[in-house]
LOMIZA-661819 format. One line per 10 residues: number of its first residue (from 1); their letters; for each residue x, y, z of N, C-alpha, C, CB. Coordinates in nm, 2 decimals, padded with zeros to 4 digits. Glycine has a CB too. Example, Ala and Ser with C-alpha at 12.3 -4.5 7.8 and 13.67 -1.06 7.14 Angstrom:
! LOMIZA-661819
1) as) 01.32:-00.57:00.78:01.23:-00.45:00.78:01.32:-00.33:00.78:01.13:-00.45:00.90 ~ 01.28:-00.22:00.71:01.37:-00.11:00.71:01.29:00.00:00.79:01.41:-00.06:00.57
//
This chain:
! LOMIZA-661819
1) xxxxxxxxxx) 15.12:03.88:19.07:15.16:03.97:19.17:15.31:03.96:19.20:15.07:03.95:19.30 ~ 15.36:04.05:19.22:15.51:04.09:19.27:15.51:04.05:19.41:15.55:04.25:19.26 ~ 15.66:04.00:19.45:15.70:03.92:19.55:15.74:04.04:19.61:15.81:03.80:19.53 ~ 15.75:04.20:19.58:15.77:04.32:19.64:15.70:04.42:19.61:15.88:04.35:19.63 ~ 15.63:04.50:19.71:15.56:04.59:19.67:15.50:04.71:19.78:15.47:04.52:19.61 ~ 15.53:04.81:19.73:15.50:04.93:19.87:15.34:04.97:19.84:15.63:05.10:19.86 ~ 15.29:04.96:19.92:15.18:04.96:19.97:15.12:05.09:20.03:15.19:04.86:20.06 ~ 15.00:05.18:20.03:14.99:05.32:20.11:14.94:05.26:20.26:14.86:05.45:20.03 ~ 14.98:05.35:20.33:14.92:05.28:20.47:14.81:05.40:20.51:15.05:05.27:20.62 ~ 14.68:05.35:20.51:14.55:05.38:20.53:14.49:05.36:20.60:14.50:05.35:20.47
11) xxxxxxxxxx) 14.49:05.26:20.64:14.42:05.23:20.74:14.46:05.22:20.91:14.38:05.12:20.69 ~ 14.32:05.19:21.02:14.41:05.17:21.12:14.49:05.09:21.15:14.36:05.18:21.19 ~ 14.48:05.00:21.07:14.54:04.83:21.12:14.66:04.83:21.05:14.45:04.68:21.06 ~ 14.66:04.95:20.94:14.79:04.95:20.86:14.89:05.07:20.99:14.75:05.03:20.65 ~ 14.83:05.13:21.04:14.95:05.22:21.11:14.97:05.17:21.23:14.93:05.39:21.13 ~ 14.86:05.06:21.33:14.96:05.00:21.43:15.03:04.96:21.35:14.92:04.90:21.54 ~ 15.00:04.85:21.23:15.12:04.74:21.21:15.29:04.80:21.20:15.09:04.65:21.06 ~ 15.21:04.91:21.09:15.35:05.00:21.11:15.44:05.07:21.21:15.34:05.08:21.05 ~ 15.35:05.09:21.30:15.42:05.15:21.42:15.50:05.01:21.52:15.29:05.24:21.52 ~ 15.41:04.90:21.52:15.50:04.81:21.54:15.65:04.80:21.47:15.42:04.71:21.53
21) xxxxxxxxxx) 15.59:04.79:21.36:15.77:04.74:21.27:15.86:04.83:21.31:15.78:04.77:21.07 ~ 15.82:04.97:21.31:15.91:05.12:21.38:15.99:05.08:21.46:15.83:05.24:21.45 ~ 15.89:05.03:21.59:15.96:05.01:21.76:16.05:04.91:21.68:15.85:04.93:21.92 ~ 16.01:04.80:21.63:16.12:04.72:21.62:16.24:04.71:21.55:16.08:04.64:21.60 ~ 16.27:04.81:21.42:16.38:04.88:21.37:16.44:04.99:21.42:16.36:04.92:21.27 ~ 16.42:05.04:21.49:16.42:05.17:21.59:16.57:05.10:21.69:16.22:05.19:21.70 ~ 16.46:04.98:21.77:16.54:04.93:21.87:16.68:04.90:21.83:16.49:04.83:21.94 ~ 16.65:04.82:21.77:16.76:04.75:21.69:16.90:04.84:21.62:16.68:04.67:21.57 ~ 16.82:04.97:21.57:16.93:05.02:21.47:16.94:05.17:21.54:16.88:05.03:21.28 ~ 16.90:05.23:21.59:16.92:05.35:21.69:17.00:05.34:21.84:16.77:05.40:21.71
31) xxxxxxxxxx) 16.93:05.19:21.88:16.99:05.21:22.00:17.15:05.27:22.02:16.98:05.07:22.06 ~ 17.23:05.11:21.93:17.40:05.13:21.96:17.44:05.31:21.90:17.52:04.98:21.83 ~ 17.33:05.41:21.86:17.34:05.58:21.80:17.34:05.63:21.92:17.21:05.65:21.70 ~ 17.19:05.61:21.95:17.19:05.70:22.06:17.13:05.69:22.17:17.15:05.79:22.04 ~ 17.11:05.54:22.19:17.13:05.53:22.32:16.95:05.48:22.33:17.20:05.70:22.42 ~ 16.93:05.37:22.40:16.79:05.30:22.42:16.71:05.38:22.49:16.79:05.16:22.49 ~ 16.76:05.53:22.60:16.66:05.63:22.65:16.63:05.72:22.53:16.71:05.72:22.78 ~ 16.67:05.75:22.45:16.66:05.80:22.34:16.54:05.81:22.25:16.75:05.75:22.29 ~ 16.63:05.60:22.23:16.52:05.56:22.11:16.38:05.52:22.17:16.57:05.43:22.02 ~ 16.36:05.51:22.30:16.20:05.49:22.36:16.12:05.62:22.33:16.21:05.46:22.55
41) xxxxxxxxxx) 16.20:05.73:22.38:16.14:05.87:22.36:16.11:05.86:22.22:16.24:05.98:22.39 ~ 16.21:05.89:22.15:16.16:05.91:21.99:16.10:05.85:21.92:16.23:05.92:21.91 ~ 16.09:05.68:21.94:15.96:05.58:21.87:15.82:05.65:22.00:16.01:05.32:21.89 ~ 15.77:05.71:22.04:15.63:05.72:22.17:15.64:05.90:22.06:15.69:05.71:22.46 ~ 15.73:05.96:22.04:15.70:06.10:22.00:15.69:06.06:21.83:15.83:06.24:22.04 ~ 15.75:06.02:21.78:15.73:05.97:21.63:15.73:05.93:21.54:15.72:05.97:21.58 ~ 15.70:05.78:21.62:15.65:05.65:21.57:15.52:05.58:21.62:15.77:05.56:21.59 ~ 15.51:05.65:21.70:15.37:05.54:21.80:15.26:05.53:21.69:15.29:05.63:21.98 ~ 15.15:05.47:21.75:15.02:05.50:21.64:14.99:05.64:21.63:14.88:05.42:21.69 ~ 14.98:05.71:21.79:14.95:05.82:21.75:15.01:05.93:21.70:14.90:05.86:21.81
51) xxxxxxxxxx) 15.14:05.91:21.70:15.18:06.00:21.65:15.19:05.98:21.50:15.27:06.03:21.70 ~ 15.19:05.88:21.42:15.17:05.86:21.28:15.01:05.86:21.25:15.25:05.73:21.23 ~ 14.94:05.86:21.32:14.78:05.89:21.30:14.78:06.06:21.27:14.67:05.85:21.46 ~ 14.83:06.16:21.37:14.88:06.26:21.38:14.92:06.31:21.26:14.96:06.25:21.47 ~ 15.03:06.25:21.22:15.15:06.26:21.15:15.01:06.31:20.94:15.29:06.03:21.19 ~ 14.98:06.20:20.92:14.88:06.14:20.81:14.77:06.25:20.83:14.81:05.96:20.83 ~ 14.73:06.29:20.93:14.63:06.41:20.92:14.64:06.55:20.89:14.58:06.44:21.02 ~ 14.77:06.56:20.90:14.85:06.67:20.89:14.94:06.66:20.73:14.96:06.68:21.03 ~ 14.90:06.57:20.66:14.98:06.54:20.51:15.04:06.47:20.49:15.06:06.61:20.45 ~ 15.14:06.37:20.56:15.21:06.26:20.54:15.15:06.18:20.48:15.27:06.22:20.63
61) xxxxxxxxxx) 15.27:06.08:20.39:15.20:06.03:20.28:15.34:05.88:20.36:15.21:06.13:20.08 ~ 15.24:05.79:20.39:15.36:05.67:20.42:15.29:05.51:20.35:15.38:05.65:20.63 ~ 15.43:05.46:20.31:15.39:05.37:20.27:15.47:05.26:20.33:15.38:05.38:20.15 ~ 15.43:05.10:20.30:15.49:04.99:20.38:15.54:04.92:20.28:15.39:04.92:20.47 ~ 15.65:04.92:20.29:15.73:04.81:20.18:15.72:04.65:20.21:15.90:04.83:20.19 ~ 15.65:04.58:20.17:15.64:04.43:20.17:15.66:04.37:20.09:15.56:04.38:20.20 ~ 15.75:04.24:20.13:15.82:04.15:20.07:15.78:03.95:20.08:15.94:04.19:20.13 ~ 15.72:03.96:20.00:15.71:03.79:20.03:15.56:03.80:20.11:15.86:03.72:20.15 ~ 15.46:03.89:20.12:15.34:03.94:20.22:15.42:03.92:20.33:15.18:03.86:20.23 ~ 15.54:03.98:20.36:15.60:04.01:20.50:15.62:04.21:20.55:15.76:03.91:20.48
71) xxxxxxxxxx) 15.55:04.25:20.61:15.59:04.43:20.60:15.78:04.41:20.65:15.47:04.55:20.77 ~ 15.83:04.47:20.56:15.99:04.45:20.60:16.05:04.64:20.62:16.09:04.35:20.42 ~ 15.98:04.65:20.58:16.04:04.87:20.61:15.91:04.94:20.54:16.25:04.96:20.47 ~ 15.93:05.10:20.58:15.82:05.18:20.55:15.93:05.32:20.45:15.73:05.23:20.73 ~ 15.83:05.38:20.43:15.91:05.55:20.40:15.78:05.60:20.46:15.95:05.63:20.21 ~ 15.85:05.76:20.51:15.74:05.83:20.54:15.77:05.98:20.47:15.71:05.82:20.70 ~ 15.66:06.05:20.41:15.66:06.19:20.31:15.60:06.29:20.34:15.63:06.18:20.20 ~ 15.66:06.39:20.30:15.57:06.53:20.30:15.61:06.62:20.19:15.59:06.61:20.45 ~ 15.51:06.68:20.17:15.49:06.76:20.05:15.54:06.92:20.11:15.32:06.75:19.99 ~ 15.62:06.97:20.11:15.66:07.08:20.15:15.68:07.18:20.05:15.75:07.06:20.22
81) xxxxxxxxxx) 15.68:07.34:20.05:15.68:07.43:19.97:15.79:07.35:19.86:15.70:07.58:20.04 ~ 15.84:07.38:19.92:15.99:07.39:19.83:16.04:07.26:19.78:16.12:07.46:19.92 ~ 15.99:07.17:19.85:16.07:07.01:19.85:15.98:06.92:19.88:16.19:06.97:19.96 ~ 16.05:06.78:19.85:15.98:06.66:19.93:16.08:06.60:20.03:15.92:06.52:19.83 ~ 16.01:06.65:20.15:16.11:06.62:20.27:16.07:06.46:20.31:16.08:06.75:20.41 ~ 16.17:06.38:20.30:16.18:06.22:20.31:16.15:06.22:20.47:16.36:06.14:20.25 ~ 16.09:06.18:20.55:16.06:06.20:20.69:16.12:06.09:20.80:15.90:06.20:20.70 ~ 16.09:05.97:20.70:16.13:05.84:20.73:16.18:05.72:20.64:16.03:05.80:20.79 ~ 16.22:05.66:20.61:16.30:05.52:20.53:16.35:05.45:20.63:16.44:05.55:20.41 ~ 16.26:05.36:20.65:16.35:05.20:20.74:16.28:05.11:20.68:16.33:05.17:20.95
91) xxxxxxxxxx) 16.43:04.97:20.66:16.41:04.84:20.63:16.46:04.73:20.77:16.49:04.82:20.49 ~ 16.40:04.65:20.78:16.45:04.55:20.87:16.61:04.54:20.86:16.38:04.42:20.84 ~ 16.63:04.50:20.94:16.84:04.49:20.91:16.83:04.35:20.82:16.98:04.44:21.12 ~ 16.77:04.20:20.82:16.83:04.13:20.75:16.77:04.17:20.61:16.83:03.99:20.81 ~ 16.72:04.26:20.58:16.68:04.26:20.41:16.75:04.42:20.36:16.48:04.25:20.38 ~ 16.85:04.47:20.46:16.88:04.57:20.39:17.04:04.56:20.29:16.87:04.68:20.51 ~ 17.07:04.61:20.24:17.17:04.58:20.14:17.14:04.48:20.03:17.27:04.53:20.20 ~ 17.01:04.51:19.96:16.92:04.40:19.85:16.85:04.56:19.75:16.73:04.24:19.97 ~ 16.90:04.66:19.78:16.81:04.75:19.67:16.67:04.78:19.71:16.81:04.68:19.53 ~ 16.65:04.74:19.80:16.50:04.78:19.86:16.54:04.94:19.88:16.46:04.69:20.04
101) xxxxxxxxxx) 16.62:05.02:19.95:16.63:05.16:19.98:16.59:05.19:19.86:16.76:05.21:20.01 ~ 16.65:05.15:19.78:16.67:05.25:19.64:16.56:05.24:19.56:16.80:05.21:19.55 ~ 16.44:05.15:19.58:16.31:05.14:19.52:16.27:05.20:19.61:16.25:05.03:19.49 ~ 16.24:05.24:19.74:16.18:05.30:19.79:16.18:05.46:19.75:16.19:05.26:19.90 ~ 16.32:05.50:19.73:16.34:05.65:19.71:16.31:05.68:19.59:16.46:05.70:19.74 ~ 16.32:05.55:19.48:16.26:05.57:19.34:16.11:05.60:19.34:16.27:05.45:19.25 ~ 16.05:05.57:19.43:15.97:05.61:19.47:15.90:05.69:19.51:15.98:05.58:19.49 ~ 15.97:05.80:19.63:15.97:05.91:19.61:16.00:06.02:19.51:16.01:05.92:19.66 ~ 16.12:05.99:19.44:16.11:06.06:19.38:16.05:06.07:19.24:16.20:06.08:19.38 ~ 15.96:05.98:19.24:15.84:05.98:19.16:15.69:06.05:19.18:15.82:05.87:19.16
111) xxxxxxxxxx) 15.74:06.09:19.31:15.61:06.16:19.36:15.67:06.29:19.38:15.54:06.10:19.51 ~ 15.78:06.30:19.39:15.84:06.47:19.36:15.81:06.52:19.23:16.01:06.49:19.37 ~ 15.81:06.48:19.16:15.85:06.45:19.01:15.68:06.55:18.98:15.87:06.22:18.94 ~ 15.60:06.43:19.06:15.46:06.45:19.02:15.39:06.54:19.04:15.39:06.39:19.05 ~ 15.49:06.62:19.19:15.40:06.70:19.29:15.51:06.84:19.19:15.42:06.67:19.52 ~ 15.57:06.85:19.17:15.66:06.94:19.07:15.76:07.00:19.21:15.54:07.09:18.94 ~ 15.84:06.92:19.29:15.93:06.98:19.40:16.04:06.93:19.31:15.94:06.93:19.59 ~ 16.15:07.01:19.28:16.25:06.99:19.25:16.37:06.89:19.32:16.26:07.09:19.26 ~ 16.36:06.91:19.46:16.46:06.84:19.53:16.37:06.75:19.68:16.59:06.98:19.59 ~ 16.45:06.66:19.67:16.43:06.60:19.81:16.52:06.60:19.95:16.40:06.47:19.79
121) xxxxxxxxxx) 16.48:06.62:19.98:16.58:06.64:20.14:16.53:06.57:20.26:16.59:06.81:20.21 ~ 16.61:06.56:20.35:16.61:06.40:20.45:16.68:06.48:20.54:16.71:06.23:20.39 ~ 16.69:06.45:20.67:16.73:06.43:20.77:16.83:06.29:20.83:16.63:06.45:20.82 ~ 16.96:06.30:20.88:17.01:06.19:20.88:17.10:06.18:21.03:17.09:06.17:20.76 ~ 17.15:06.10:21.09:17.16:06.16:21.24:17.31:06.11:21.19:17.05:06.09:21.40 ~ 17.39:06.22:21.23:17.58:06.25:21.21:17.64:06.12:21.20:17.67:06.33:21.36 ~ 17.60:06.04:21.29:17.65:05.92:21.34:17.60:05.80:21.30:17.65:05.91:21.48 ~ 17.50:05.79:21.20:17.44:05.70:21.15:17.49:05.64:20.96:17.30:05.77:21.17 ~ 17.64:05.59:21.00:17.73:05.59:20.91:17.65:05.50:20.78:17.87:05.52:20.98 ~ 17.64:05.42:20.86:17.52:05.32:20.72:17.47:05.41:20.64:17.35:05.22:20.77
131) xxxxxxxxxx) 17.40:05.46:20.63:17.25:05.53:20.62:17.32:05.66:20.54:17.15:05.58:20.81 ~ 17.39:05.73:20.60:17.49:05.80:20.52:17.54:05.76:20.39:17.57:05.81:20.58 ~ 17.62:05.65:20.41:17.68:05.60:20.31:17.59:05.59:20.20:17.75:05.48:20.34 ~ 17.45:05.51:20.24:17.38:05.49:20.11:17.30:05.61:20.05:17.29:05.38:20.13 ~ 17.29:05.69:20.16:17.20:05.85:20.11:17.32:05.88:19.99:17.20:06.02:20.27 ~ 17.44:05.90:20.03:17.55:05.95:19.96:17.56:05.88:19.82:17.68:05.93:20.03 ~ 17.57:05.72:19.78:17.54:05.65:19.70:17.49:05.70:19.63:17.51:05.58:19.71 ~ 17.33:05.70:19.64:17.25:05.70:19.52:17.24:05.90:19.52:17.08:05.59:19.53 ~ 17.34:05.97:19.54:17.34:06.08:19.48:17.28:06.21:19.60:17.25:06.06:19.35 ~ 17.24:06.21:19.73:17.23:06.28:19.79:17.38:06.33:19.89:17.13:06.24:19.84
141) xxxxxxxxxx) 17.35:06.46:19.89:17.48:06.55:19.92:17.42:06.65:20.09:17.51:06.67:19.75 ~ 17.55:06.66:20.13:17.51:06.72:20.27:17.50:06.85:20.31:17.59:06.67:20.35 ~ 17.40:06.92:20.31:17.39:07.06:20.24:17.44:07.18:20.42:17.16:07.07:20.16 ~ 17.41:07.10:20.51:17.44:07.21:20.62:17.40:07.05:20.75:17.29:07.40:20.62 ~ 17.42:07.10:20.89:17.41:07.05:21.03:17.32:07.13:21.08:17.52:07.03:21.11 ~ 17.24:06.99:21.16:17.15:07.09:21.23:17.12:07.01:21.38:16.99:07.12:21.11 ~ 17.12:07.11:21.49:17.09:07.01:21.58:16.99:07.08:21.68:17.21:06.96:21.65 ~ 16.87:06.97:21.67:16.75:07.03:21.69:16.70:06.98:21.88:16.63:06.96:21.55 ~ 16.66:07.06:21.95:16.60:07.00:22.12:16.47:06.94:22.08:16.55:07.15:22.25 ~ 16.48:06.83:22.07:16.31:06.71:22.09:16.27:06.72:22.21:16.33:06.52:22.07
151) xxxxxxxxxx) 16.30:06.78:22.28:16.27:06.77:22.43:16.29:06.65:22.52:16.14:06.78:22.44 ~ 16.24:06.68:22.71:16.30:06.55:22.77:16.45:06.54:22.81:16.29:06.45:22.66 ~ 16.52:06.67:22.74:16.70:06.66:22.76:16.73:06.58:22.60:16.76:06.53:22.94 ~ 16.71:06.56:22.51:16.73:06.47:22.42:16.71:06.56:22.27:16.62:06.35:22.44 ~ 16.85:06.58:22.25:16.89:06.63:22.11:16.94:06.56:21.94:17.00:06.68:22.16 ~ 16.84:06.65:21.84:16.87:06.54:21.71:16.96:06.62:21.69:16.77:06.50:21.59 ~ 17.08:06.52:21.63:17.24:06.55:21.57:17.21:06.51:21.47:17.37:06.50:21.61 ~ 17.20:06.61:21.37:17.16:06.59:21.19:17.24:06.61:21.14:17.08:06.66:21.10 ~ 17.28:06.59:20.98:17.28:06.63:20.88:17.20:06.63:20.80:17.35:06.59:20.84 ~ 17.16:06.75:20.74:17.08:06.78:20.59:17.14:06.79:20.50:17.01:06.89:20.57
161) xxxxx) 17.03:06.63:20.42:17.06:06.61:20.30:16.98:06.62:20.19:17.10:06.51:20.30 ~ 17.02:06.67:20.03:16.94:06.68:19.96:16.96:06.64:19.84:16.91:06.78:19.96 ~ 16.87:06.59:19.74:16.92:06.58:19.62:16.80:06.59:19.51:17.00:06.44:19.61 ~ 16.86:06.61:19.39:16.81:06.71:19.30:16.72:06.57:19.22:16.95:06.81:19.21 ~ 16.59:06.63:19.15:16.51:06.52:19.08:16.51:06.59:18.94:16.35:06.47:19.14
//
């Protein structure tokens, strides 16, 4: 067995655990973006259990990346007309910059591949320079801005990004 390996999350015990890991990458890497009222709102709208219970009934396809039998980040997917829209990708901060991203999106785009969508496209918040940089890396490009009301007073500042499989 592999010392890394993404995993489907199925079960109930698999989407608290995951919704736990969420709050706790969330806090950590959203707050200094947009602010800790922000990120409470948006991990309770979609990250909580129920909303990724929610989320999986309606088509999402998420899986848990673990390392060492430690859950260290998730992706989350959807099969959409036209694309496979990337929903979610988080890794813990001390294991990111090790190529984990980039197995995970190999990943995806293995399942684009399968589902016959041409492109995948992501959502990325303007100010989320990391995350950018490495979308940009492995070959995603910034196709338009978009800034969407989540409600509450609390606005997503995107970029849409896409790239071709």
């Amino acid at each position: 067995m592999t010392a890394l390996s993404l995993k489907p999350v199925l079960s109930d015990q698999d989407i608290r655990e995951m919704a736990s890991l969420a709050t706790e990458i969330w806090k950590e890497h959203f707050t200094p973006i947009i602010g800790a009222d922000q990120v409470e709102y948006m991990v309770e709208k979609f990250q909580s259990e129920q909303a990724l219970h929610e989320q999986i009934k309606h088509g999402y396809l998420y899986f848990v990346l673990v390392f060492e039998n430690k859950q260290i980040g998730y992706i989350g997917l959807r099969l959409n007309e036209d694309c496979l829209f990337l929903s979610k990708l988080y890794i813990q901060k001390e294991y990111r910059g090790n190529g984990f991203s980039r197995m995970m999106l190999q990943h995806a785009e293995n399942i684009a591949l399968q589902n016959a969508k041409p492109v995948i496209r992501l959502t990325c918040n303007r100010h989320n320079a990391g995350s950018l940089a490495v979308y940009k890396k492995i070959g995603f490009q910034i196709v338009r801005e978009e800034k969407a009301d989540i409600g509450n007073g609390f606005v997503m500042d995107d970029y849409i990004l896409e790239k071709s499989v």
